[in-house]
N, C-alpha and C positions, 0 to 999 in steps of 0.2 A: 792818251790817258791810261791809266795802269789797270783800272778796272776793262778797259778795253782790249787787254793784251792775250795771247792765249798762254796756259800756263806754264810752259817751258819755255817761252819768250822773258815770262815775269823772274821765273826759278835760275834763269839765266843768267838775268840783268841783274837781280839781289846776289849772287855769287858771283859776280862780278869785283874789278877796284872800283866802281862807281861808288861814289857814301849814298844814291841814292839809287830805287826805293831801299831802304830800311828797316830798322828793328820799330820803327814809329810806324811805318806804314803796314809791317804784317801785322802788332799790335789793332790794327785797326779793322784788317781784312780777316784777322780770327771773327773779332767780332764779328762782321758781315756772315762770315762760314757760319755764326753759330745760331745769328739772328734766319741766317737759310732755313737751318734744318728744324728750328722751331713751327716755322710757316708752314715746312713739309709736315710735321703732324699735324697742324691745324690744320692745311686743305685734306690731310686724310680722315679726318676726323668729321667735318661739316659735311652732310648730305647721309652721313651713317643713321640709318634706327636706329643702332643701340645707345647712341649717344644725342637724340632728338634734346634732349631734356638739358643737355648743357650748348648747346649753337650756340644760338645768341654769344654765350662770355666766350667762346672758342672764335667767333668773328672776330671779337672785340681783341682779344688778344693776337687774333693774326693781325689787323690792321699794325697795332702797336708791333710785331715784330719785321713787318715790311718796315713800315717809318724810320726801326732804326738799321735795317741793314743798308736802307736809303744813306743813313747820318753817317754808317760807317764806310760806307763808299764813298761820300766825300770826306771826310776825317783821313782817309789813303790819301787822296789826291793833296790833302792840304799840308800835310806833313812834310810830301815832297819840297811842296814852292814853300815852304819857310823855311826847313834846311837848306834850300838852295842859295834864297835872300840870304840867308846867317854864310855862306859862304862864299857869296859876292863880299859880303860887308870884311870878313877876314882876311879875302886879299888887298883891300886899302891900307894904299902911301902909309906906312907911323914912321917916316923919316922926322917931320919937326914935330914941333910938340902942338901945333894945333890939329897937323892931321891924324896924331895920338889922338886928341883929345876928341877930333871929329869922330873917331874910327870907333874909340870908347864908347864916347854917348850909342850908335847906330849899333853899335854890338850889344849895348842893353836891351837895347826898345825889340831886336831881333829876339835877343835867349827869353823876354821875357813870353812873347808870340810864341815862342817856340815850344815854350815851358804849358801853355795853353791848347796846342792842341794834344797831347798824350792826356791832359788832364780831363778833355773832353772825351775822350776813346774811354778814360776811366769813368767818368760819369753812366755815359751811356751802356758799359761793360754792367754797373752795378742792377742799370735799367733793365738789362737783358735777362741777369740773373733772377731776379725779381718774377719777371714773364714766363723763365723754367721752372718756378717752383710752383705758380700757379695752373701751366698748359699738364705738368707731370701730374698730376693729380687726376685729373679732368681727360688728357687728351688719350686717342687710340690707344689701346695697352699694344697693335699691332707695330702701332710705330713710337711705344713710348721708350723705348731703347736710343732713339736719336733724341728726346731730351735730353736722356744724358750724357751723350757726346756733348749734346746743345751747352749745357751749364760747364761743363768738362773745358767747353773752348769760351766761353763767359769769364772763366776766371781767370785763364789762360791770358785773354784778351785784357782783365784788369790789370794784372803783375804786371802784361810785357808792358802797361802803359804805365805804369807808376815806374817802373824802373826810367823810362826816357824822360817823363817829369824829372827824377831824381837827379840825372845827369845835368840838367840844365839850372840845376839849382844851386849844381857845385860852384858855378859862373857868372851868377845874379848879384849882382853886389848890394841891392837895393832890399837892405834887411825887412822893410814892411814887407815888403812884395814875398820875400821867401816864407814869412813868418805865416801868411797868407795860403800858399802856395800848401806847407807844411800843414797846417790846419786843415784845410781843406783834403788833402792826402787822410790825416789820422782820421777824421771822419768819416771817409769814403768806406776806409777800410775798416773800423766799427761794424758798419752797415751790413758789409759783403761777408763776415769772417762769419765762419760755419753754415752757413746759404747753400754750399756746394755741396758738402757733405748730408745733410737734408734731404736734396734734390734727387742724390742718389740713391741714400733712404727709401724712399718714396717712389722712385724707379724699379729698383730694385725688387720691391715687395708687389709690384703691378706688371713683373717680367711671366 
């Protein structure tokens, strides 16, 4: 597993000719990095006096930032094995036109898998963000300079996965599905636009 590799093994194989792991799977391991270093203010933060009076929501927000560095470490692993399916499916027979037509349909039902998990690394990216703006407030001002790293690789983490959505969009033939896909993208990024700069706002003024 790639979560389990150390990281000139990983740094290795990514700068490698292998297509995989990827720009899907860092997109997902920023996240992870960033969902880390939120949890590190929080465990610096909980057991402090000077911050008795916020625990409680500082738990509550490290529980939710393990949960998702959880989600982003399989979101790495899972990117892998559907690029990899999407490139079994690509070396199939299209000599006649039924194994065209077989190789077609299997290439859909892949780009659209494939198109799902970036869009999940975005989801959970916007989660993340969300978590920075609320721990920057609240958490250590000793350690609140890694929020902003935190949020810094939060968005980092939403772009690199809406661009790998975007690619697989170019491929989708199945106009509900992109229409879908698309929507789902302008909404996300509604949400996220100006979050970061906020975050660091707010960091900034508690350095």
């Amino acid at each position: 597993m790639l979560k389990d590799q150390k990281i000139k093994n990983f740094l290795d194989q990514l700068a490698s000719r292998s297509a995989t792991p990827g720009g899907g799977s860092v997109a997902a391991l920023t996240g992870a990095m960033g969902a880390a270093l939120l949890s590190m203010v929080g465990n610096l933060t909980i057991g402090k006096e000077k911050y008795q009076d916020v625990e409680g929501k500082i738990k509550e927000l490290l529980k939710k930032s393990e949960n998702l560095r959880a989600r982003f470490e399989e979101l790495m692993e899972k990117d892998v094995e559907v690029f990899n399916e999407l490139m079994v499916i690509m070396k199939l027979p299209r000599i006649t036109e039924e194994e065209k037509e077989y190789r077609n349909g299997k290439m859909q039902v892949a780009l659209k898998e494939a198109a799902q998990v970036p869009l999940a690394v975005a989801e959970k990216s916007k989660e993340l963000i969300d978590i920075c703006q609320e721990i920057a407030g609240i958490g250590s001002r000793n350690a609140i300079s890694d929020a902003g790293v935190g949020v810094l690789l939060a968005e980092a983490a939403y772009n690199s996965a809406i661009i790998n959505v975007k690619i697989n969009l170019n491929l989708i033939k199945d106009e509900k599905i992109k229409k879908e896909l698309i929507n789902k993208i302008e909404n996300l990024t509604g949400l996220v636009k100006g979050k970061k700069e906020k975050v660091l706002e707010l960091v900034l003024q508690r350095l």
